[in-house]
N, C-alpha and C positions, 0 to 999 in steps of 0.2 A: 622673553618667553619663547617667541618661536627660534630664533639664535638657539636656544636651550633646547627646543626637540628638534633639529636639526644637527645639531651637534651629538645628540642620544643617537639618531636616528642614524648618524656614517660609523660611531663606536661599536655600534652595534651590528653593522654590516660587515666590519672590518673584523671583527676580533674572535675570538674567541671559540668560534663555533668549529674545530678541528672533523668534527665528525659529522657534518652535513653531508656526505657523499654516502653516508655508511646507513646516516636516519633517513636518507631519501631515501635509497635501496630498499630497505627494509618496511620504509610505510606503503612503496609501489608493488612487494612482495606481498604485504598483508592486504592491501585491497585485492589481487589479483587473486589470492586465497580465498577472502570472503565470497566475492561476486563468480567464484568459481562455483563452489559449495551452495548458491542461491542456483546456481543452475543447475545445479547438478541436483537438489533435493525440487526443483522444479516438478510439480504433478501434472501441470496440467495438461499437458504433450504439445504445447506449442510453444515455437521461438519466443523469446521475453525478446523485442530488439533492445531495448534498453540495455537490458544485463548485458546482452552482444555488445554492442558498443562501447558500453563501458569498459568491461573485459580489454577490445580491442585498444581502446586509448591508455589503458593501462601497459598493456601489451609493448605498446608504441613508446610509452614514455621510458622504460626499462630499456627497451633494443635499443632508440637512441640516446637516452643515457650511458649505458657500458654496449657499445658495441659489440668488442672484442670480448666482453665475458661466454663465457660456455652455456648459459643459460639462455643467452638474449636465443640461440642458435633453435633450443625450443619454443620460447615464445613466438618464435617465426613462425613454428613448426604448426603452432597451436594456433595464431593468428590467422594463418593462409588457410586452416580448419573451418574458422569462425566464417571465413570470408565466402570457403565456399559453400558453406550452408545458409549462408547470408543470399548466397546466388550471385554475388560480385566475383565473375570471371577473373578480369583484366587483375585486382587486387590479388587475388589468389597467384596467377603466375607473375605479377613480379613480385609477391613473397617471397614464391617457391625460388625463385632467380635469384634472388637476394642471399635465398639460403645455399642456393646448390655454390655460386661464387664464393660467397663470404666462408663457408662451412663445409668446405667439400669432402671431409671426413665426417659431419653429422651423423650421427647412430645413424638417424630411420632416414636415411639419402635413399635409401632403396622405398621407405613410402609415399617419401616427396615424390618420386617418378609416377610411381600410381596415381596420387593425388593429381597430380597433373596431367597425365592421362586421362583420368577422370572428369577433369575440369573442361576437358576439350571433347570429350563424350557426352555428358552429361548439361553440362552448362553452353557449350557456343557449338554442339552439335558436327563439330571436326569430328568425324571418324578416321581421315587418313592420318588426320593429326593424329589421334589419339595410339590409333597402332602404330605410328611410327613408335612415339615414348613407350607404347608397352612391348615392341619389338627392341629398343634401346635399353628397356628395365631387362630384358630377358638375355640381352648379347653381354649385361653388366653383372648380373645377377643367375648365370645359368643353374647353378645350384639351389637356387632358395625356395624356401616351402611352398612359395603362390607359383611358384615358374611353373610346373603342367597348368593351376588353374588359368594361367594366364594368357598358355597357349591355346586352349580351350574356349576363351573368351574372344582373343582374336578371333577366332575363328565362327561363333557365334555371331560377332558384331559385320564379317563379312558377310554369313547369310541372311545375316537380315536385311541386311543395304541390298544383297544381291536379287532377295524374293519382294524387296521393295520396288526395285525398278525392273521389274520382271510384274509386277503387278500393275505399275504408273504405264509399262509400255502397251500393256491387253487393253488397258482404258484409252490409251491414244484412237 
């Protein structure tokens, strides 16, 4: 008997199933769609982390499953979203990295730079870092519809740093 499901058990690993690459794909597309749709009909205004993670691990199993497919290049895009609303910095730039390398013609290359910009604004408090990338977005991008808001911004984020230590120094 067990000779007999052992023998079931290699037939069955071996044969037949030609379209295993195709039904994985498709079953990590459809949970990726459900748990997308769960968050997105989300009311109650706060992160589910669950749904997050889940999301992400689905995310993950797709990019490294088909690397190279055109998609995986958005679910980077979506991932390194998740990550930094999640408030995990370091995961967000090396998505972002992963993507600007791997994908250096991706659509939204130009809001990968923001995001990451962003990510050193926002999340780990780099200001020079962060104008550098939004000075880097703007030397790449001089034409594009955020470029004055961006220069704007710079400039914003200098006066604040600058009425900051212009305030830290009255109090010394």
């Amino acid at each position: 008997m067990r000779i007999l499901i052992v023998v079931i058990l290699i037939l069955s690993s071996c044969g037949g199933n030609k379209n295993s690459s195709s039904d994985e794909k498709k079953v990590i597309l459809e949970n990726i769609k459900i748990i997308e749709e769960k968050i997105k009909n989300d009311t109650t205004g706060e992160i589910n982390k669950f749904y997050y993670y889940e999301l992400v691990k689905n995310y993950n199993r797709y990019i490294y499953s088909y690397p190279n497919d055109s998609l995986s290049a958005d679910l980077i895009f979506k991932s390194a979203n998740l990550h930094f609303t999640l408030n995990k910095p370091k995961e967000t730039l090396n998505l972002l990295t992963k993507l600007e390398k791997s994908f250096p013609n991706f659509k939204n290359i130009d809001m990968c730079l923001i995001l990451k910009a962003e990510t050193y604004l926002e999340l780990l408090n780099d200001t020079s870092k962060a104008i550098a990338i939004y000075k880097e977005f703007l030397n790449k991008f001089p034409q594009h519809p955020l470029a004055k808001d961006i220069k704007m911004y710079i400039e914003n984020i200098k006066n604040i740093n600058l009425n900051f230590l212009k305030a830290k120094n009255k109090s010394l």
